[in-house]
C-alpha positions as CSV (number, residue, x, y, z in Angstrom):
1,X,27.0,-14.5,-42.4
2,X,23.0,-15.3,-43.1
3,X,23.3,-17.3,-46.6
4,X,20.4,-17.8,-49.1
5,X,18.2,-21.0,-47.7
6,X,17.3,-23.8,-50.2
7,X,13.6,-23.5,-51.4
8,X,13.0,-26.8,-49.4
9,X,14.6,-25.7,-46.1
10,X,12.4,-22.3,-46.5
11,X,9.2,-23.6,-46.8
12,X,10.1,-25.9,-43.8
13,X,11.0,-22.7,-42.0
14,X,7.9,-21.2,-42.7
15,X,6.1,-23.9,-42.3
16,X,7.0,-24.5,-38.8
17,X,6.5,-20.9,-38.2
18,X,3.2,-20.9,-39.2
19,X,2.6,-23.9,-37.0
20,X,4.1,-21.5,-34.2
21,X,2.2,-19.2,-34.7
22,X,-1.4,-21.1,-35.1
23,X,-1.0,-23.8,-32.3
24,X,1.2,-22.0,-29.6
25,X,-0.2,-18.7,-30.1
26,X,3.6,-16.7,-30.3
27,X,3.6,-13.5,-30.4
28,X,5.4,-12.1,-33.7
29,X,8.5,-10.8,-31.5
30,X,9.2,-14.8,-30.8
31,X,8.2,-15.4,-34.6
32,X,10.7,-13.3,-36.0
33,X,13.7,-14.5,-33.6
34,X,12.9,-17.6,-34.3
35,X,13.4,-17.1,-37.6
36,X,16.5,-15.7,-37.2
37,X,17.9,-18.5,-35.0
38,X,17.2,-21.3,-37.1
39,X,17.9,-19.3,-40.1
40,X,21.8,-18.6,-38.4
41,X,21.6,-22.4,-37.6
42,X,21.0,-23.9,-41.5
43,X,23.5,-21.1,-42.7
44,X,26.0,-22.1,-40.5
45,X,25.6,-26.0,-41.8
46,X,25.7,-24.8,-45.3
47,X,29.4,-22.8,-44.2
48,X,30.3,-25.9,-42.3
49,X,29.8,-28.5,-45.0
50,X,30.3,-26.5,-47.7
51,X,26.7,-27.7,-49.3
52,X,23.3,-26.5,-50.0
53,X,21.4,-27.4,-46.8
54,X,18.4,-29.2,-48.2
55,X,15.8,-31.1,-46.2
56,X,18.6,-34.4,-46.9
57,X,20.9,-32.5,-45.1
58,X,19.1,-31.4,-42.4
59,X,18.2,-35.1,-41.5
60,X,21.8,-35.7,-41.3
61,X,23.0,-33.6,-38.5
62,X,25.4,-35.1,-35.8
63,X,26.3,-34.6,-32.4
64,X,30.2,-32.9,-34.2
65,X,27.3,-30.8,-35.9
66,X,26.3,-29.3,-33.1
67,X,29.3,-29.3,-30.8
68,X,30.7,-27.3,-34.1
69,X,27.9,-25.0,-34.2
70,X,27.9,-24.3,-30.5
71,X,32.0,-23.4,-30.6
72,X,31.0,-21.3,-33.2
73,X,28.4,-19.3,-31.2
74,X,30.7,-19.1,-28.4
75,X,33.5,-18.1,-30.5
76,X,31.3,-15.2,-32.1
77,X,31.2,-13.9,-28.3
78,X,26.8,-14.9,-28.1
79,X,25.9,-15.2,-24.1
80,X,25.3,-18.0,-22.9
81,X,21.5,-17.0,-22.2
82,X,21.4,-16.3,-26.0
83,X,23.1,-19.8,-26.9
84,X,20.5,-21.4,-24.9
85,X,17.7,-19.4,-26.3
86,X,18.9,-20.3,-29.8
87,X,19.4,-23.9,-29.3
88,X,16.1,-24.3,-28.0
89,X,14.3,-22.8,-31.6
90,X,16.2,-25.2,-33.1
91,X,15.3,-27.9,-30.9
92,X,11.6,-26.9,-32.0
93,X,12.2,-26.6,-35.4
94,X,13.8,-30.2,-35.3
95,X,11.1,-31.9,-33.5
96,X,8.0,-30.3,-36.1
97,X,10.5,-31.5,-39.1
98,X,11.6,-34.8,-37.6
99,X,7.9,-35.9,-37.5
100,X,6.8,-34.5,-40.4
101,X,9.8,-35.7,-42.8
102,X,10.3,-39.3,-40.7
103,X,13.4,-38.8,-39.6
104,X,15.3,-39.3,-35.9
105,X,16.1,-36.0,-34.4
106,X,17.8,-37.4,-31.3
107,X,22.0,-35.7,-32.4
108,X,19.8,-32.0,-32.3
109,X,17.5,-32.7,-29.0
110,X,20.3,-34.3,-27.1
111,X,22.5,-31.5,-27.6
112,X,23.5,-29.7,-24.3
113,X,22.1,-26.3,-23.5
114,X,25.1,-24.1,-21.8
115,X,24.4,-23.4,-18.1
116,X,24.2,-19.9,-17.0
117,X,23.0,-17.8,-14.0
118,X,19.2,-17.1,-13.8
119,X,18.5,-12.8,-13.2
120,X,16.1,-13.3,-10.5
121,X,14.1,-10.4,-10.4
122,X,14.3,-7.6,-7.9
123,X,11.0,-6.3,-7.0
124,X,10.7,-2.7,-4.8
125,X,9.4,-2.1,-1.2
126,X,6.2,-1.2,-0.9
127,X,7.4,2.5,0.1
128,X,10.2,2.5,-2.5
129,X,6.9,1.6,-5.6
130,X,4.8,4.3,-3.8
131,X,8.0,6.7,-3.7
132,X,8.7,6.3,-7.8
133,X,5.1,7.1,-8.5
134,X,5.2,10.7,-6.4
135,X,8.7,11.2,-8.3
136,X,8.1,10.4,-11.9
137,X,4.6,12.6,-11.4
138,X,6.6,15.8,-9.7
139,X,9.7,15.8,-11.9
140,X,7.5,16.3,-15.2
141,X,8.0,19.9,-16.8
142,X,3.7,20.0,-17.7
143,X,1.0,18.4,-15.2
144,X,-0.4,16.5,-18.0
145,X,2.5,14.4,-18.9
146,X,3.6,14.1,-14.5
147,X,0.4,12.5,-14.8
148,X,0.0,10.3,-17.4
149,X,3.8,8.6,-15.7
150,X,2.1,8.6,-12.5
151,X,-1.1,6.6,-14.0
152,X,1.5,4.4,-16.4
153,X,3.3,3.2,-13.8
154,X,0.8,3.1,-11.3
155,X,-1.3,0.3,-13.8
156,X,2.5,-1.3,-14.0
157,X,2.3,-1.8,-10.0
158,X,-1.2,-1.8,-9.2
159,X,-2.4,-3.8,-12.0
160,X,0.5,-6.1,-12.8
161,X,0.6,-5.2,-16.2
162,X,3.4,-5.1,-18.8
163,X,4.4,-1.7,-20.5
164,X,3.4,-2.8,-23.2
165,X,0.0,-4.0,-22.1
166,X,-0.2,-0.7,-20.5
167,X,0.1,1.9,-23.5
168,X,-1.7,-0.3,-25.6
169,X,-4.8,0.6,-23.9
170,X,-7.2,2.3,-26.6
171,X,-10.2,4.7,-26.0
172,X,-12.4,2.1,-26.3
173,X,-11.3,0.2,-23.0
174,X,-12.3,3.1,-21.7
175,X,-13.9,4.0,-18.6
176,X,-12.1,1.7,-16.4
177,X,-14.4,-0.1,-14.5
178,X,-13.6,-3.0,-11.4
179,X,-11.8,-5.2,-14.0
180,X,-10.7,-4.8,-17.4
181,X,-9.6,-7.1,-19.9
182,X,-5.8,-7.6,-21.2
183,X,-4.3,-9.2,-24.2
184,X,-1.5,-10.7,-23.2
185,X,1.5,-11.9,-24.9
186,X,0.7,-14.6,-27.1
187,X,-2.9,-13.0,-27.9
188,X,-3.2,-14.7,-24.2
189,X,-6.6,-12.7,-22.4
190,X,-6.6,-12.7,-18.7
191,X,-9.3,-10.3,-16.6
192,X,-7.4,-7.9,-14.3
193,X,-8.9,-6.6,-11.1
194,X,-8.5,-2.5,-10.9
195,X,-8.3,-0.7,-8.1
196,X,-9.6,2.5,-7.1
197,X,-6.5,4.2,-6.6
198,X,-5.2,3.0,-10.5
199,X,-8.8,4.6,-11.5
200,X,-8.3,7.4,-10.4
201,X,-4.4,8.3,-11.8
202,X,-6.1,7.3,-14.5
203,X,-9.3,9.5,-15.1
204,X,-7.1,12.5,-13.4
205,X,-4.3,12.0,-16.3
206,X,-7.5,11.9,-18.8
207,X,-8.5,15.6,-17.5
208,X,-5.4,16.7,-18.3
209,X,-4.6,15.7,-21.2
210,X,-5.0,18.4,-24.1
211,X,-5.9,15.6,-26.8
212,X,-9.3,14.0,-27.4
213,X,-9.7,10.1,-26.6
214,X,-10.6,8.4,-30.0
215,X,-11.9,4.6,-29.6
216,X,-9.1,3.4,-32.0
217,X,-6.4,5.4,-30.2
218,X,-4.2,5.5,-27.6
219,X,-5.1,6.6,-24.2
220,X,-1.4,7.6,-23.1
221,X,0.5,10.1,-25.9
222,X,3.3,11.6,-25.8
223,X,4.3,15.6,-25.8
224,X,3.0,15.9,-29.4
225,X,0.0,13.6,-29.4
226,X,1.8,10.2,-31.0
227,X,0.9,7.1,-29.0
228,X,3.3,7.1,-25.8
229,X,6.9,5.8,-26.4
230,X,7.6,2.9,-23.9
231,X,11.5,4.2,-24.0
232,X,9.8,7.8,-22.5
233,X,8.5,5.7,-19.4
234,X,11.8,4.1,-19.3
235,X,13.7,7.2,-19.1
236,X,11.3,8.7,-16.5
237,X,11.6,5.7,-14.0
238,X,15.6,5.9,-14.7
239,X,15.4,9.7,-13.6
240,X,13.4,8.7,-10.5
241,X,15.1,6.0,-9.2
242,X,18.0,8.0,-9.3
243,X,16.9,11.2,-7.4
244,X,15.3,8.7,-4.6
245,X,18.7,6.4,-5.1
246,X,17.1,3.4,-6.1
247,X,19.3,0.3,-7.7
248,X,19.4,0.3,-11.1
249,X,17.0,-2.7,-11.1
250,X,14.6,-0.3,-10.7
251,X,13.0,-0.4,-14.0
252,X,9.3,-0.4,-15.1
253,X,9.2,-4.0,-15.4
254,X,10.4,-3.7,-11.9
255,X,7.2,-2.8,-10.7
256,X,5.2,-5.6,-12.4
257,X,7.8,-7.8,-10.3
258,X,6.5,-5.7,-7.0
259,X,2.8,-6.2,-8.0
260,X,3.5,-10.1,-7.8
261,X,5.6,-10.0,-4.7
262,X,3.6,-7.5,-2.4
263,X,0.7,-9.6,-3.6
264,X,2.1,-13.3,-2.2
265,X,3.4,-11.1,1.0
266,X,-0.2,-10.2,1.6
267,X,-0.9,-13.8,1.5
268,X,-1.9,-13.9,-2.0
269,X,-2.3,-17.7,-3.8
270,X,0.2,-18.5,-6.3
271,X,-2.2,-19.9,-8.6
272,X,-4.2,-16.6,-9.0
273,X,-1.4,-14.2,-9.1
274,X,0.2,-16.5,-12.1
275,X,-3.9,-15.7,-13.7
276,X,-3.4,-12.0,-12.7
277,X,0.3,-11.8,-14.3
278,X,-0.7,-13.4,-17.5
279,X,2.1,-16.1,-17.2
280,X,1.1,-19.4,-18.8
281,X,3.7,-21.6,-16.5
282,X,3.9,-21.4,-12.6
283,X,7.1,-21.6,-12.4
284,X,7.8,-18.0,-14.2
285,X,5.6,-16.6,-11.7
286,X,7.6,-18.0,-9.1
287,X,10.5,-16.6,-10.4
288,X,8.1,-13.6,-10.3
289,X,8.0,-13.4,-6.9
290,X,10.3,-12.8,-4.4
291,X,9.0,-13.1,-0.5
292,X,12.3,-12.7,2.0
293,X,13.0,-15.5,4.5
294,X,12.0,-14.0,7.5
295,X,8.7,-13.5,6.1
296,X,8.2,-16.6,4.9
297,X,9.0,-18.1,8.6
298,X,6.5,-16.4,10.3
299,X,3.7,-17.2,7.9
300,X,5.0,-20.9,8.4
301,X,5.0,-20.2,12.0
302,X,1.6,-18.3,11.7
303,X,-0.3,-21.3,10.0
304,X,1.4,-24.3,10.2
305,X,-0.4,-26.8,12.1
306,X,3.1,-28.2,13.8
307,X,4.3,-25.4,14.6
308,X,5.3,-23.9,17.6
């Protein structure tokens, strides 16, 4: 149960949000479940002690405290990934409020994150990728709407882009030219090479479609002229992968995660593909990417200098 905050734990709420927001640049998905994780956090102090949880308080919390509030996330049935993902807002919240009120935050940072099992991504074969975009173009009832799938998804795989990133295109990024520029997550811009091929789905689904391109709107609408639904490209990709019987991991996002690895197979640099993807650690895109053994051998083999 989420109880009322005291006036002084508010404004440090907000105030660390706003600090979020202005110095790391989070997007206002990660705003608001921040907000709700710390916000669980305090209520579940003010439960625990039976006390208002004032800025005091808040300085107080001990290593019980947190083993307390953990069992109680665990208890409630919260995954582990989630009680890591909370833990670590209020890690952040604690550090901002520990140096701003002088106090030593060390019973909240020391506090141990529960260990779970990374979901490596799963990205497609290069056949499989080409296979969904002839599918989710050819199972549509109306040409228009085969081909504004087949030019989503082929900006998801041939431009790396998120599905979000993708039907947030407006009429003003139009025409595509070699490159475009993408807002990322986090207001984050990166410049994304296009190919010709990604073009041209795109300009074909342009002719087809029966409503006019406005600068302020967007490029891909659904069946009655509303921006596109990303759920619709969802269900289409579903449908697909199960007429070619593809694993469930074939997802939109999937393709993004083929972009990356079809990319490093072809003996793209890390670096570049982590400036392509938009990811502001190297590490995620390496997570990204998923290049099989034997493949990795013969490049090694290939170039090494001590090989062979």
């Amino acid at each position: 149960m989420t109880l009322t905050l005291s006036p002084a734990s508010r404004d440090a709420l907000e105030g660390w949000l706003a600090s979020s927001r202005a110095l790391k640049g989070a997007a206002e998905n990660t705003i608001t479940a921040y907000r709700t994780d710390v916000v669980e956090f305090i209520s579940f102090l003010t439960l625990h002690h039976a006390e208002p949880q004032g800025l005091a308080p808040l300085a107080r919390v001990t290593t019980p405290d947190m083993r307390a509030f953990m069992a109680h996330l665990r208890g409630s049935g919260v995954a582990s990934r989630s009680m890591a993902r909370k833990l670590s807002a209020v890690k952040s919240f604690y550090r901002w409020l520990a140096d701003r009120e002088g106090f030593e935050p060390t019973a909240v940072l020391l506090a141990r994150s529960p260990k779970f099992q990374k979901k490596l991504p799963r990205p497609l074969t290069e056949d499989a990728a080409r296979a969904m975009i002839d599918t989710v173009e050819m199972q549509a009832a109306d040409s228009w709407i085969g081909a504004r799938d087949a030019a989503v998804i082929t900006l998801l795989y041939g431009c790396g882009l998120r599905i979000s990133e993708a039907l947030g295109l407006c009429g003003r990024d139009l025409p595509l030219g070699d490159t475009m520029r993408i807002i990322g997550k986090g207001g984050k811009e990166r410049i994304v090479p296009v190919l010709p091929v990604a073009r041209r789905a795109v300009d074909t689904y342009l002719r087809l479609c029966p409503y006019p391109t406005e600068p302020d709107t967007a490029i891909f609408r659904g069946a009655r002229g509303g921006a596109l639904n990303a759920r619709l490209i969802q269900k289409v990709t579903e449908q697909a992968r199960m007429q070619l019987g593809l694993p469930a991991t074939a997802t939109p996002h999937a393709m993004r995660h083929s972009f990356a690895t079809h990319l490093l197979a072809a003996g793209g640099d890390l670096r570049s593909i982590q400036e392509l993807l938009g990811h502001a650690s190297l590490s995620t895109t390496q997570a990204y990417t998923a290049v099989d053994t034997v493949h990795l051998m013969k490049v090694y083999e290939a170039t090494h200098p001590k090989a062979g």
